[in-house]
TORKOLMI-82031 format. One record per atom (N, C-alpha, C): residue number from 1; residue in three letters; chain; atom name; z, x, y. Coordinates in steps of 0.001 Angstrom, whole numbers, padded with zeros to 6 digits. Each point is the difference from the previous one (the first is absolute). Last residue first. Example, Ala and Ser with C-alpha at 12.3 -4.5 7.8 and 13.67 -1.06 7.14 Angstrom:
BEGIN
<atom 2 ser A N <007080 012850 -002250>>
<atom 2 ser A CA <000060 000820 001190>>
<atom 2 ser A C <000730 -000770 001090>>
<atom 1 ala A N <-000070 000290 -005720>>
<atom 1 ala A CA <000000 -000890 001190>>
<atom 1 ala A C <000000 000900 001200>>
END
This chain:
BEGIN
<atom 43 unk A N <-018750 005890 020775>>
<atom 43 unk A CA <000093 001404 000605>>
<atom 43 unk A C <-000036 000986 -000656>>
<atom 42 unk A N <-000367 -004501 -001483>>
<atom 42 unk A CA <-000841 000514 000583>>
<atom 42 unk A C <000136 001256 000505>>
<atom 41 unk A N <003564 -002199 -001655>>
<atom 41 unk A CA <-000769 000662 -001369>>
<atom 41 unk A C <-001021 000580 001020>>
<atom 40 unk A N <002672 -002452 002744>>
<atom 40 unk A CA <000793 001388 -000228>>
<atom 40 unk A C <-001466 000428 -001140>>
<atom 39 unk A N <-000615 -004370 001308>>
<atom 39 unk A CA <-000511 000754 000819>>
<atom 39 unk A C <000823 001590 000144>>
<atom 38 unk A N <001221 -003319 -003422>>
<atom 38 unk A CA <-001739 000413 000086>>
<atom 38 unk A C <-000387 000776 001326>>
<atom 37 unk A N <004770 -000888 000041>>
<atom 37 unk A CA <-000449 000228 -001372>>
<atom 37 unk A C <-001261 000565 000059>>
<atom 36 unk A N <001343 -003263 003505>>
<atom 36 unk A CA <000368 001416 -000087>>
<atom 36 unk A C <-000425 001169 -001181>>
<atom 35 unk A N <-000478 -004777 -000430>>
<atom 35 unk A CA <-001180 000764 001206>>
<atom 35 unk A C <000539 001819 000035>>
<atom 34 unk A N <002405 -003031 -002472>>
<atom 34 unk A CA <-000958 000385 -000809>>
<atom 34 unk A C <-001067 000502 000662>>
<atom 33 unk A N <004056 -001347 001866>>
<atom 33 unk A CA <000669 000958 -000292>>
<atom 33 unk A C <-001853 000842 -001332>>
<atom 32 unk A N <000056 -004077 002837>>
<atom 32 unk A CA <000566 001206 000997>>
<atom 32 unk A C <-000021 001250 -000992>>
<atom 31 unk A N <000227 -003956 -002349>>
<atom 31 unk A CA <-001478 -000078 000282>>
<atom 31 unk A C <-000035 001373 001168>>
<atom 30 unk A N <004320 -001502 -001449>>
<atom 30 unk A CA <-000946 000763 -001121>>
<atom 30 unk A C <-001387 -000296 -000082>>
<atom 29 unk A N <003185 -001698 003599>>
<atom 29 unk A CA <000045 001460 -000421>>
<atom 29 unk A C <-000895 000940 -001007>>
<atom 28 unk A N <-000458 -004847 000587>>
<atom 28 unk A CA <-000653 000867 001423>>
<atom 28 unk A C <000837 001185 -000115>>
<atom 27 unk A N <001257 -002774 -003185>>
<atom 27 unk A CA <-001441 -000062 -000259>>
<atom 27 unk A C <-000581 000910 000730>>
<atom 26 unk A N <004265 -000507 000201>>
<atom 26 unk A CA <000235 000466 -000749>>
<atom 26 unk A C <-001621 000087 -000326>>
<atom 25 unk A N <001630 -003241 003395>>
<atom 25 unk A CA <000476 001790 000135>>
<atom 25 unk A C <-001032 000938 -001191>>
<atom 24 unk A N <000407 -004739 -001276>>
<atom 24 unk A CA <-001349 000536 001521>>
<atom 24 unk A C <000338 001722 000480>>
<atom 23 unk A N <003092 -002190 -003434>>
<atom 23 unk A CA <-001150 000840 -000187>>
<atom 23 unk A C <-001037 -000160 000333>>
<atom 22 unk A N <005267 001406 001249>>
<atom 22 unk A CA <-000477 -001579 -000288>>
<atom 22 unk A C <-001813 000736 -000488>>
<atom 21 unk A N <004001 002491 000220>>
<atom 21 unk A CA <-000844 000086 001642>>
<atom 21 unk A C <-000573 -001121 -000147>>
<atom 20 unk A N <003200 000357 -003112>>
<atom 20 unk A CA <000722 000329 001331>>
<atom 20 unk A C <-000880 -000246 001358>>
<atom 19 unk A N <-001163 -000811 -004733>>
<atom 19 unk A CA <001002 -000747 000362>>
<atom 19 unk A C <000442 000414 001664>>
<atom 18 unk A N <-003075 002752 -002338>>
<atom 18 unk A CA <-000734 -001047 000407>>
<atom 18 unk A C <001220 -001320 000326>>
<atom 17 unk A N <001871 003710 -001725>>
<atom 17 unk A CA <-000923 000679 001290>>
<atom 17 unk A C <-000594 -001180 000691>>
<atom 16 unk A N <002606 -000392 -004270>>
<atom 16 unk A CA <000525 000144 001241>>
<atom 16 unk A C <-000606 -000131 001404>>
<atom 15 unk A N <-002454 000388 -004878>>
<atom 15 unk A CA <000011 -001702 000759>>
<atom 15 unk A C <001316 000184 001192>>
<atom 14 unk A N <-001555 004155 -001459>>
<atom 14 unk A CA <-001083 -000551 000599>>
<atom 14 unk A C <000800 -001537 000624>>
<atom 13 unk A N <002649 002522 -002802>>
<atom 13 unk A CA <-000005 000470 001626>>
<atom 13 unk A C <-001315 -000422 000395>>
<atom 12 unk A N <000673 -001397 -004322>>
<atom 12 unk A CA <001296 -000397 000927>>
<atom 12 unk A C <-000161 000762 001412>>
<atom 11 unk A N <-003335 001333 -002726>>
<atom 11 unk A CA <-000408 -001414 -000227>>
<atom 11 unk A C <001290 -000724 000981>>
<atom 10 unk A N <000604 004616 -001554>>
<atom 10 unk A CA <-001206 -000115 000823>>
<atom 10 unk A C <-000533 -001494 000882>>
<atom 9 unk A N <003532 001192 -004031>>
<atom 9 unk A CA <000404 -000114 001500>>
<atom 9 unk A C <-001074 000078 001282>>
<atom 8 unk A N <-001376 -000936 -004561>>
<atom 8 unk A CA <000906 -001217 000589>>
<atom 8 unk A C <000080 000674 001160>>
<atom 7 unk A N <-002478 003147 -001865>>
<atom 7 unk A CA <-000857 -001141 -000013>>
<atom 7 unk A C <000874 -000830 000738>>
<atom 6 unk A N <002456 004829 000046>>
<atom 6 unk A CA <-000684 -001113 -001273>>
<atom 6 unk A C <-000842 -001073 001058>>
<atom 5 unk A N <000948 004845 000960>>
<atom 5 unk A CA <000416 -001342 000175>>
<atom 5 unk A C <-000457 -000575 -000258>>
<atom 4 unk A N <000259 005028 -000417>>
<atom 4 unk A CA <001382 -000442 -000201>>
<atom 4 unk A C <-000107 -001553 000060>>
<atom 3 unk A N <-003510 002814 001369>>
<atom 3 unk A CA <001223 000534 000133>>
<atom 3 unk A C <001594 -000639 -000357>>
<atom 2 unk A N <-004549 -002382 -001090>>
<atom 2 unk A CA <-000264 001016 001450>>
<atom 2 unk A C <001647 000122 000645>>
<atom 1 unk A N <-001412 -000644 -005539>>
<atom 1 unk A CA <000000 -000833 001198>>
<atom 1 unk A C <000000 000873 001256>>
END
């Protein structure tokens, strides 16, 4: 696993995350966060 974390606790700190920021937040971060991404590989 990726250092130690299982599948569940992955899955419990996702459904936190999206509890806290709600998931319009959570859409427009990880649409932010996939621009970023592709436009880092380009370089």
């Amino acid at each position: 696993m990726l250092g130690g974390i299982s599948l569940w606790q992955l899955a419990i700190v996702l459904v936190i995350i999206i509890l806290l920021f709600g998931t319009k937040n959570c859409a427009t971060l990880a649409a932010t966060l996939a621009v970023r991404l592709k436009a880092s590989r380009k370089l």
